[in-house]
FIMI-964162 format. One line per 3 residues: for each residue x, y, z of N, C-alpha, C. Coordinates in pm, 1 decimal, always signed. Layout:
BEGIN
X:Y:Z:X:Y:Z:X:Y:Z ~ ...
end
This chain:
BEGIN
+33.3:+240.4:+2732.2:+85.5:+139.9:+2823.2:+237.3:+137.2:+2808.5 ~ +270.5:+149.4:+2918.9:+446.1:+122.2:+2903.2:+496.1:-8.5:+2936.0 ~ +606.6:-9.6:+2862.1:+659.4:-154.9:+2873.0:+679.2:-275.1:+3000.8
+711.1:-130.4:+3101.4:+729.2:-161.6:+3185.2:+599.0:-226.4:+3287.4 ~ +492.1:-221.0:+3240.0:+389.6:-275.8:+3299.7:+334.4:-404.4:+3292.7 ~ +364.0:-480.7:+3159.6:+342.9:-555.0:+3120.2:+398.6:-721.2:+3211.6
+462.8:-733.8:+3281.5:+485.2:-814.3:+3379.5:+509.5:-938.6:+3298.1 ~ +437.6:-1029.5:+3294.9:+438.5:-1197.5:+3209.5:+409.4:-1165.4:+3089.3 ~ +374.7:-1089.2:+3053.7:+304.7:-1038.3:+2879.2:+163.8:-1029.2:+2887.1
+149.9:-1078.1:+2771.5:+12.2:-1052.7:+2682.4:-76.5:-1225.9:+2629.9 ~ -214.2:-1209.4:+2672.5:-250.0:-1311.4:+2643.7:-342.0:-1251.5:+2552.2 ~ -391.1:-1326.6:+2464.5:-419.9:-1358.4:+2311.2:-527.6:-1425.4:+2280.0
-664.9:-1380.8:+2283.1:-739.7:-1472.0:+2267.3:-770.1:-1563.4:+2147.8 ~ -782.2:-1736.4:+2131.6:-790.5:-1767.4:+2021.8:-863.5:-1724.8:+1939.3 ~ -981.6:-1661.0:+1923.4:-1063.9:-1616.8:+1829.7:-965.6:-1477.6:+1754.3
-902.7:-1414.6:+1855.4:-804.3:-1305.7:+1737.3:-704.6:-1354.9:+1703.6 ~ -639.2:-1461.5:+1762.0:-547.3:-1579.9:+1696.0:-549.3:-1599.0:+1510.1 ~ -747.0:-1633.3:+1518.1:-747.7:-1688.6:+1430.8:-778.8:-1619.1:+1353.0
-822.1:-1474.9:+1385.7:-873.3:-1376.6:+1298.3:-741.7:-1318.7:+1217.7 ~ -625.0:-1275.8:+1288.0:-483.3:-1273.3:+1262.7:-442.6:-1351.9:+1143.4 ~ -430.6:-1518.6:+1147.8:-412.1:-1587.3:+1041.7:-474.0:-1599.1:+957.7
-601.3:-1631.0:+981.4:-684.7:-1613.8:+836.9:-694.4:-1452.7:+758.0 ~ -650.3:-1382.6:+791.4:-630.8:-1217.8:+726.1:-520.6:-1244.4:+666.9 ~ -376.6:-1288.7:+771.6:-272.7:-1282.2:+698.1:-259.3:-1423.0:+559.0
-316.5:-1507.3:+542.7:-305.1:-1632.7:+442.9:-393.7:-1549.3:+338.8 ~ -499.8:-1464.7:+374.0:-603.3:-1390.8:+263.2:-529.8:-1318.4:+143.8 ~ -444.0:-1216.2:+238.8:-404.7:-1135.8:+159.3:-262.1:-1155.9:+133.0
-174.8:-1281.6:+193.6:-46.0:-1333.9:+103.2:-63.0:-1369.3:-29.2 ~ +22.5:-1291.3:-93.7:+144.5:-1280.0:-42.6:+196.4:-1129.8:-17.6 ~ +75.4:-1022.4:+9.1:+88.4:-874.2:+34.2:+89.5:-898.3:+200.3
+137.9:-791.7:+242.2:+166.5:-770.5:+405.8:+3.8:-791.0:+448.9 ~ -48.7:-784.0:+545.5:-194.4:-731.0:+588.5:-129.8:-674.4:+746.6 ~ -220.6:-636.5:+770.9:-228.6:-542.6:+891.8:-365.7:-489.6:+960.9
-328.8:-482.5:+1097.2:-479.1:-479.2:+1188.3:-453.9:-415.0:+1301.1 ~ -549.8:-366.7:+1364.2:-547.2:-329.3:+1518.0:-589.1:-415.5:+1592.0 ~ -511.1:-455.2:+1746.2:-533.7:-545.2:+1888.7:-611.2:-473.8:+1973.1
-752.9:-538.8:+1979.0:-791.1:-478.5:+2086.8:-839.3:-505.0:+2198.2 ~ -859.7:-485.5:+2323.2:-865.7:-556.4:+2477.4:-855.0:-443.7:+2593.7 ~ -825.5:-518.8:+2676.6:-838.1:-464.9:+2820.7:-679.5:-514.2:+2936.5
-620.8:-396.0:+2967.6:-498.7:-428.6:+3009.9:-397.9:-535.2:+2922.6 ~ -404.6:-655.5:+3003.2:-238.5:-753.8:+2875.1:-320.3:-827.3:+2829.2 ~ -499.3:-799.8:+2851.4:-578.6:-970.2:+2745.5:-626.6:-871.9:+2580.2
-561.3:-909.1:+2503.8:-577.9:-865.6:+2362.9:-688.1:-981.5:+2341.6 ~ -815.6:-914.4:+2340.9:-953.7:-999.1:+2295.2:-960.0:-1016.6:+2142.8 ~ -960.0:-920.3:+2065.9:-988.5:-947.6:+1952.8:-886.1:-833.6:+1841.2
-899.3:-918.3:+1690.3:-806.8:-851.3:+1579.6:-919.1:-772.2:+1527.7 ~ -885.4:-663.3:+1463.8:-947.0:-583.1:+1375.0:-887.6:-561.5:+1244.6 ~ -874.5:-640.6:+1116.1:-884.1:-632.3:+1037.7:-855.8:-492.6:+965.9
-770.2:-436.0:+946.1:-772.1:-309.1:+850.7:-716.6:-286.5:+671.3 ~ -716.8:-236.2:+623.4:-711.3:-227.1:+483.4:-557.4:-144.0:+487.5 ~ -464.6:-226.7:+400.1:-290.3:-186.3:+403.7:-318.3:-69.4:+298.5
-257.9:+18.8:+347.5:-242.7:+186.3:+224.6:-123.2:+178.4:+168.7 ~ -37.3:+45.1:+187.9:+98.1:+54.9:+155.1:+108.1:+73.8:-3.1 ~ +135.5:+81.9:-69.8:+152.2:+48.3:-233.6:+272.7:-70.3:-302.0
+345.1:-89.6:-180.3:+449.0:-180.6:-178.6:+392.5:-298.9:-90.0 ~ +351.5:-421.1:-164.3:+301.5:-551.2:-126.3:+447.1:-598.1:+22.4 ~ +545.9:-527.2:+26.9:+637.1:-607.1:+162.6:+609.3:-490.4:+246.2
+523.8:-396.5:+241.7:+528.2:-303.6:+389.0:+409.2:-275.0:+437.4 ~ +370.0:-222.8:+508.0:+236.5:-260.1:+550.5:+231.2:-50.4:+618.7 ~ +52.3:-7.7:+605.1:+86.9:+83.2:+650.1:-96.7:+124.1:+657.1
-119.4:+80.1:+841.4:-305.9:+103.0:+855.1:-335.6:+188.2:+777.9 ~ -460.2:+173.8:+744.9:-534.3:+295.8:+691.5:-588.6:+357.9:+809.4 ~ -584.9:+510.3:+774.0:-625.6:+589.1:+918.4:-795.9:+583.9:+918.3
-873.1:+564.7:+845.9:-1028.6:+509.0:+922.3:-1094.7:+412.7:+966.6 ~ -982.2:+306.1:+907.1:-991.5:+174.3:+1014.2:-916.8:+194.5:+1119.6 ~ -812.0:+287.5:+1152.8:-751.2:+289.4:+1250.8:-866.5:+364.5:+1339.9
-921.0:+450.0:+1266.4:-1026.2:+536.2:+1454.0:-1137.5:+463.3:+1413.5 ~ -1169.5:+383.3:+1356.1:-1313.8:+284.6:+1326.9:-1288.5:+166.0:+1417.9 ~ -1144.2:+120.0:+1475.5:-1133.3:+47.3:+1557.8:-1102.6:+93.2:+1713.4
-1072.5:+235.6:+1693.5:-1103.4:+304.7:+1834.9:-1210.4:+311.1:+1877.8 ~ -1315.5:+347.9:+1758.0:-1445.9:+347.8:+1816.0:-1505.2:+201.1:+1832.2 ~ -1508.4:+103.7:+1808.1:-1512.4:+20.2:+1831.2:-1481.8:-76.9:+1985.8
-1342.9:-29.8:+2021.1:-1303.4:-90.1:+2132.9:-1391.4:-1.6:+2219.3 ~ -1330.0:+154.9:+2249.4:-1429.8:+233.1:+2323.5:-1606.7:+183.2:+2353.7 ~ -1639.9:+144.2:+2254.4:-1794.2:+119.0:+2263.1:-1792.0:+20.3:+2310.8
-1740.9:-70.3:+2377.3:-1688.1:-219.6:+2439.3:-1612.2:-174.4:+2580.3 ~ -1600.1:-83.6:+2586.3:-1509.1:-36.9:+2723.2:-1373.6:-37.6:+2717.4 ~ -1278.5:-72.8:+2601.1:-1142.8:-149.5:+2593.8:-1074.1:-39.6:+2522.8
-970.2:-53.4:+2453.1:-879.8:-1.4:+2459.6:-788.0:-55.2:+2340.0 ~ -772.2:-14.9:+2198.0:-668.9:-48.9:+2119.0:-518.9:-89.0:+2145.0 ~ -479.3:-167.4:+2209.3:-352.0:-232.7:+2276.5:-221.3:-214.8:+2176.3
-256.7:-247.8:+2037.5:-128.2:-270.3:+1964.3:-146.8:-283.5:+1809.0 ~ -75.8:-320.7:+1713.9:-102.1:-311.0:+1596.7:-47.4:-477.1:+1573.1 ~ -92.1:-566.9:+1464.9:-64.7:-666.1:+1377.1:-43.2:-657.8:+1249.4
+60.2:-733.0:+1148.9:+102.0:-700.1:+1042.9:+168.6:-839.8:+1006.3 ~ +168.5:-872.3:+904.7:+258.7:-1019.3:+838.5:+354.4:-980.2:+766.0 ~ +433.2:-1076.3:+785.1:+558.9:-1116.4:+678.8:+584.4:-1211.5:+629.5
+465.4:-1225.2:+479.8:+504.0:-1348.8:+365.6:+614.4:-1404.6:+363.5 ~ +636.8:-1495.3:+378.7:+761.8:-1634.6:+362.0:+909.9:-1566.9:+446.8 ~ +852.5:-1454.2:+547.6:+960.8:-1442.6:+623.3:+948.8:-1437.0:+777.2
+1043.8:-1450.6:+848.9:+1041.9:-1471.8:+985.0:+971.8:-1381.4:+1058.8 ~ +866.4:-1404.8:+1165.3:+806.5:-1315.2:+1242.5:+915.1:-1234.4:+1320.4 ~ +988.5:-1117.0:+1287.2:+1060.3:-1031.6:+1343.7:+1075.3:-921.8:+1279.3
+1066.4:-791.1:+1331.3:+1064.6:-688.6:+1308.8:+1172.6:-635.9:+1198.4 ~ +1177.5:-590.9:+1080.8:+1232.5:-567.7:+986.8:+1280.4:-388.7:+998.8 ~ +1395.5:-414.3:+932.2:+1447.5:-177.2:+960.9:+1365.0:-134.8:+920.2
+1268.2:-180.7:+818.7:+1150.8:-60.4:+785.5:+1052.3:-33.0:+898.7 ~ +1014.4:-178.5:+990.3:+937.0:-171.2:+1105.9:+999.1:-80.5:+1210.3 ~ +1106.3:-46.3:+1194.4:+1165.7:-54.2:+1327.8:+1168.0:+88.4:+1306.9
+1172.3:+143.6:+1164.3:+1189.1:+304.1:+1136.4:+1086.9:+379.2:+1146.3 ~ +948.2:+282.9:+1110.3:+810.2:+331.5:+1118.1:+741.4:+331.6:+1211.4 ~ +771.3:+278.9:+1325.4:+686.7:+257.4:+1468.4:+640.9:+342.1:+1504.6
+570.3:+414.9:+1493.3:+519.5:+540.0:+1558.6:+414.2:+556.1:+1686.7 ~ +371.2:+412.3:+1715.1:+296.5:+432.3:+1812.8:+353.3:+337.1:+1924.5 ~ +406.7:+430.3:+1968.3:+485.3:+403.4:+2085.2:+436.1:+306.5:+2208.0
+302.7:+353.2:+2227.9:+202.5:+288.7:+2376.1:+184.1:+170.5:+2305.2 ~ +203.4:+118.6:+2169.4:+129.6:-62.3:+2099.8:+213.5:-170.0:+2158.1 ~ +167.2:-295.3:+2147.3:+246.1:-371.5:+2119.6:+264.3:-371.0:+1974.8
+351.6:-481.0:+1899.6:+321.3:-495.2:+1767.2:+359.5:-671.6:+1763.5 ~ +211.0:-709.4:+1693.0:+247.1:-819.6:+1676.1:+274.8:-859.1:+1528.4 ~ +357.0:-969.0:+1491.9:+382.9:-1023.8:+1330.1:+395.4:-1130.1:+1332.7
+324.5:-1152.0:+1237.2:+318.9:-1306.2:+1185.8:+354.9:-1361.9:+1062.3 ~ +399.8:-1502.1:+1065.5:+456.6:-1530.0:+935.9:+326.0:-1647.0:+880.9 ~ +259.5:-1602.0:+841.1:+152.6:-1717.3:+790.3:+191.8:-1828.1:+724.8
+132.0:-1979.1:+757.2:+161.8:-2054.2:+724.6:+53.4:-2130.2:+734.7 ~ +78.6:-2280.8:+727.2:-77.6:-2428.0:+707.3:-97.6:-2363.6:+827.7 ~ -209.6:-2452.5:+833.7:-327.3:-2473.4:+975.3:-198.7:-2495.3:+1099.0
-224.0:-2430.2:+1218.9:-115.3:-2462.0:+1315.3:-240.2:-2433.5:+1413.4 ~ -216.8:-2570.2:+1536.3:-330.2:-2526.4:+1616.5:-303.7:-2388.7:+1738.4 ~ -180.3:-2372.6:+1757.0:-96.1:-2262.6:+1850.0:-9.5:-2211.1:+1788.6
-21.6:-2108.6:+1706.5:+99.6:-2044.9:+1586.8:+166.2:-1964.8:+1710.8 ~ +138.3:-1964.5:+1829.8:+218.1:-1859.2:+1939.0:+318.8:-1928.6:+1972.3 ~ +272.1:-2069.6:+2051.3:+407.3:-2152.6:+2092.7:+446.4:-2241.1:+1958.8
+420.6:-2228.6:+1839.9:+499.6:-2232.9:+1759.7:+607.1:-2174.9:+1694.1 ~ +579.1:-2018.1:+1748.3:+714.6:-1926.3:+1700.5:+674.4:-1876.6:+1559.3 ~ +559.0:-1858.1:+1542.9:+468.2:-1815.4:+1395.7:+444.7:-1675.6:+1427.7
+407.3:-1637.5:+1561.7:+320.6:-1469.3:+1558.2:+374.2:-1447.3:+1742.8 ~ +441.6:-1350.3:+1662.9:+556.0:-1310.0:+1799.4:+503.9:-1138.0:+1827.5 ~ +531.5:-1083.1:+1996.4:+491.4:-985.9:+1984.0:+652.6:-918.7:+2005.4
+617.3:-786.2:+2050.7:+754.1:-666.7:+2046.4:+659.4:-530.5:+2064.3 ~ +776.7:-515.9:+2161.7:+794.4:-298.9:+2127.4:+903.5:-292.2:+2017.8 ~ +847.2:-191.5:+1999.4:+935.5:-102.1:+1863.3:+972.3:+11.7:+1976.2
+1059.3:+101.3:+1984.8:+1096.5:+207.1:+2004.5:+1189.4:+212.7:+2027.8 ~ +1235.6:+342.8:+1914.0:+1390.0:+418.5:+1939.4:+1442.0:+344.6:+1852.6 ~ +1404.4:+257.4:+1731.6:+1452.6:+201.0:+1625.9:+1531.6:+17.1:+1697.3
+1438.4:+1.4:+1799.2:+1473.1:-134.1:+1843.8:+1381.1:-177.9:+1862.2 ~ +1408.5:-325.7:+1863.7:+1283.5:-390.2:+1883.6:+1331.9:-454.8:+2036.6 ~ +1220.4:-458.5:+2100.9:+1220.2:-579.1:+2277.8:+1120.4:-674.7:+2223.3
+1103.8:-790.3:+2250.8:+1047.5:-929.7:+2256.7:+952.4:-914.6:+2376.9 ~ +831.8:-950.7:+2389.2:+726.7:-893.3:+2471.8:+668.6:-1051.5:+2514.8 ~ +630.0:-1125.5:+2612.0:+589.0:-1232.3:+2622.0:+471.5:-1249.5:+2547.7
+409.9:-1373.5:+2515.8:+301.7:-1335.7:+2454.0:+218.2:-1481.0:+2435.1 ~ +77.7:-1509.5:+2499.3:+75.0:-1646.7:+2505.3:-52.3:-1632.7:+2456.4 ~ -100.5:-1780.0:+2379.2:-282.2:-1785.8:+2364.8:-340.6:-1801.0:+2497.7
-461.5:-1780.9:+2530.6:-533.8:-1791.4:+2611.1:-556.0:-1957.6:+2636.2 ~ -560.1:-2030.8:+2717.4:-613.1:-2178.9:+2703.9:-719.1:-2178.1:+2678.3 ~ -806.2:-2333.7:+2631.3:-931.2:-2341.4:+2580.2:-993.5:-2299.8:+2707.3
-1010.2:-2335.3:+2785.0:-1084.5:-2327.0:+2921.8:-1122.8:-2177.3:+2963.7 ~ -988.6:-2076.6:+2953.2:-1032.1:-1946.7:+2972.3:-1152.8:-1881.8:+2890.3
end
């Protein structure tokens, strides 16, 4: 998906909202990290993956949760959208190591800074999305789904 398609952004369903935070509070104060997966800009659900990093501040999928969540979306009809990752006691924004490692160009990437119970950590400014590419980051819209949807 290119950036350029994305129009208003990305909506977020609360159930990967919450799958997102409760992963990232699990494994703080180490990074965690996951795959987004959905259909066009609705990111339905988080996938949970296991960090290969060895350094608790960087985060880095493991590659059989990474095609264990391809196969996954595929078998659902959807489509791996983007990657998720935290940053313990620091600001949801893309860091030079993020920005050096991006390698998958077509993701979004979302990050979060885990914190208490927040009922909308999105319009709180807790779990922000972005492109990475070319060693920059762009700010990507990015909203929860309402209860109703």
């Amino acid at each position: 998906m290119d950036k350029r398609d994305v129009g208003s952004g990305f909506v977020i369903s609360r159930a990967a909202v919450q799958e997102i935070m409760r992963h990232a509070k699990f494994e703080s104060p180490r990074e965690c990290c996951g795959l987004l997966l959905g259909s066009a800009l609705l990111i339905e659900e988080a996938h949970a993956a296991r960090n290969d990093s060895s350094d608790p501040r960087r985060y880095r999928v493991n590659p059989e949760d990474h095609f264990r969540a391809i196969q996954v979306a595929r078998s659902g009809g959807r489509s791996v959208l983007g990657v998720y990752h935290s940053h313990p006691g620091k600001p949801p924004a893309p860091s030079p190591t993020d920005l050096a490692g991006a390698s998958y160009h077509d993701y979004v990437y979302l990050i979060v800074s885990p914190q208490s119970e927040i009922e909308d950590p999105v319009s709180a400014g807790i779990l922000k999305a972005f492109w990475l590419r070319d060693g920059r980051a762009t700010g990507v819209a990015l909203r929860m789904e309402s209860p109703s949807s």
